[in-house]
C-alpha positions as a printed Julia matrix, in Angstrom:
166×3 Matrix{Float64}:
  0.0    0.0     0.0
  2.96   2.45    1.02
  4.63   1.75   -2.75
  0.76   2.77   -4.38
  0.58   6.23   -1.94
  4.33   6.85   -3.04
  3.75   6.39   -6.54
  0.44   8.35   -6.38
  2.5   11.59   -4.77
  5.43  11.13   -7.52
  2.67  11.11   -9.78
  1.25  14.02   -8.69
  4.16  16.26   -8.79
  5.48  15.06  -12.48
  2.04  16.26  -13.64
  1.0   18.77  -11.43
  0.68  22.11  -13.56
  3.16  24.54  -13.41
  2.43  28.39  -12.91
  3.82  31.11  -14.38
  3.73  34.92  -14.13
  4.76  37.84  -16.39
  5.49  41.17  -14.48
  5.55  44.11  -16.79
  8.47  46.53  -16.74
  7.66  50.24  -17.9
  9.52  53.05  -18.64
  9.02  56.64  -20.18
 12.44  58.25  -22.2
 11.99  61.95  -22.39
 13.35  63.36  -25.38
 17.19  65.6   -24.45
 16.77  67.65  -27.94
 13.94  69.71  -28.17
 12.98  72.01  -31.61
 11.43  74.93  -31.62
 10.14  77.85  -34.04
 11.97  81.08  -33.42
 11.48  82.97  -36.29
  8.13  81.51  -38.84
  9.34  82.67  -42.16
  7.1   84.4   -45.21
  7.41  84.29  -48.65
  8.46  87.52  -50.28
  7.33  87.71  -54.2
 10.21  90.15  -55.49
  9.14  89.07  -59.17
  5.98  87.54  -61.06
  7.26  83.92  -60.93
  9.37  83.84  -58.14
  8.99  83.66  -54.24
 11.78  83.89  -51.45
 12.55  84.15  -48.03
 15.17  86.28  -48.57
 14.97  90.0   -47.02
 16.53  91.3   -50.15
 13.27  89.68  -51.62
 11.15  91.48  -49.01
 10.76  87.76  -47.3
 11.87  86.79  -43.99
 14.24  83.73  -43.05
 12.51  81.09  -40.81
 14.65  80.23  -37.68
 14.6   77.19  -36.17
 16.02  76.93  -32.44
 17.63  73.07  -31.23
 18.18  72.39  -27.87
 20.07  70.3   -27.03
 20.4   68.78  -22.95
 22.81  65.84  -23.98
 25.69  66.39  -25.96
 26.61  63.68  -28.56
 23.67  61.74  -28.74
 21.74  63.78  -31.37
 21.68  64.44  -35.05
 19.78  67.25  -36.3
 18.15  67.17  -39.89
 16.57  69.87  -40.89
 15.02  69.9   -44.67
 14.37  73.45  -46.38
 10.78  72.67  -49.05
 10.87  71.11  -52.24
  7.49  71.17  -52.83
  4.33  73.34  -51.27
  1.92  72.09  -48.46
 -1.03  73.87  -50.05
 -0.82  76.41  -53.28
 -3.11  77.43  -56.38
 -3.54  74.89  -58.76
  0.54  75.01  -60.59
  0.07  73.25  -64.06
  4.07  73.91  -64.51
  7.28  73.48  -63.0
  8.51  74.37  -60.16
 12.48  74.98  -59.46
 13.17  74.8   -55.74
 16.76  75.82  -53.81
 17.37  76.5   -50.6
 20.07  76.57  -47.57
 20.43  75.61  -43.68
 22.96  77.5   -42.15
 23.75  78.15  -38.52
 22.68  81.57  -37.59
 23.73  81.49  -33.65
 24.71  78.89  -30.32
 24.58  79.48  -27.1
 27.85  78.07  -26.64
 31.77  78.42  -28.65
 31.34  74.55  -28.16
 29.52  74.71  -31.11
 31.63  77.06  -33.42
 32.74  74.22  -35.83
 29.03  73.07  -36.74
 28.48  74.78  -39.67
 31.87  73.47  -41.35
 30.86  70.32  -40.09
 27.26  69.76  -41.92
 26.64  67.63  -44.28
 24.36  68.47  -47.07
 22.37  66.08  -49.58
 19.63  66.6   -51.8
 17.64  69.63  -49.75
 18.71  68.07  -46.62
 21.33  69.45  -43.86
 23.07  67.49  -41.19
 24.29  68.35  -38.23
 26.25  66.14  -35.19
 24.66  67.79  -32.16
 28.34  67.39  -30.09
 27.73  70.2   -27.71
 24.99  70.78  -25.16
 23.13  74.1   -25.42
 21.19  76.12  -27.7
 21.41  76.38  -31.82
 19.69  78.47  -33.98
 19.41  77.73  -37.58
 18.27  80.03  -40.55
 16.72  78.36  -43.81
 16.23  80.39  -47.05
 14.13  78.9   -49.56
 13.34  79.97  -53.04
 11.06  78.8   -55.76
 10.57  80.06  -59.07
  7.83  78.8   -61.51
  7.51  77.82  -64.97
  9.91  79.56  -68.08
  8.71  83.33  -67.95
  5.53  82.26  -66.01
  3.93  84.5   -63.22
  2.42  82.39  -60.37
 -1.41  82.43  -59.91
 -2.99  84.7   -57.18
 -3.22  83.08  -53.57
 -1.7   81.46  -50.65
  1.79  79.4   -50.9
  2.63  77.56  -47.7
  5.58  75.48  -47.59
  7.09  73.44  -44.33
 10.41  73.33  -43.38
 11.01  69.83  -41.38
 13.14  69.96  -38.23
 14.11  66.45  -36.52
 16.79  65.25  -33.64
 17.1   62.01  -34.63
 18.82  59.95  -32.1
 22.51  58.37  -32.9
């Protein structure tokens, strides 16, 4: 009888179910480079098929402002248009230019950034290595069509800021 109880208890324990629990781990990351709008730009139209945010062109220069908590961790990419968010109806082309430069820093840290970008395409990069504040001016220009005056209306066009993490 005592070999039938111990088999029934080994029995028990080889197929007795086995538990098991999942505990959740969370955590929030808060951003160290923040981007902000110092200056929004405007669209001066200093001839019929042509608009700039030049001063010379009676435009002004949007600034963008990175801060910037953690030094070398962050890449910023900022992108001057190529094309417009909303316009008139444009049934011809459209040739686009533009430049990111660095306008100010809050820091001589970060005197070597602007002969350190890298620029592709209508892209500019920048290797955030110094923590503080950087301002950065873009100029875009557009002109349309050959000898072409650009319909009547609204032109909005977005210049994209990011801190994209290295």
């Amino acid at each position: 009888m005592l070999r039938y109880i111990g088999l029934a208890a080994i029995g028990l324990v080889v197929t007795s179910p086995t538990s098991a629990f999942e505990a959740p781990i969370v955590g929030n990351v808060s951003s160290k480079c923040s981007i902000y709008t110092d200056t929004p730009g405007v669209y001066g139209n200093p001839s019929p098929d042509k608009l700039s945010t030049l001063a010379a062109d009676g435009g002004v220069t949007p600034v963008i402002r990175i801060d910037v908590t953690a030094a070398e961790y962050y890449t910023a990419k900022i992108s001057w248009p190529n094309d417009f968010s909303s316009s008139p109806t444009l049934d011809d082309a459209q040739a686009w230019d533009g430049e990111v430069t660095v306008t100010g820093t809050s820091t001589t840290d970060m005197s070597g950034y602007e002969a350190a970008k890298l620029e592709y395409e209508n892209h500019t990069e920048y290797s955030l290595t110094a923590a503080g504040s950087t301002w950065f001016g873009i100029t875009s220009t557009v002109e349309y069509g050959q000898g072409k005056s650009l319909p009547g209306g609204e032109y909005k066009a977005m210049v994209v800021a990011e801190c994209i993490a290295d």
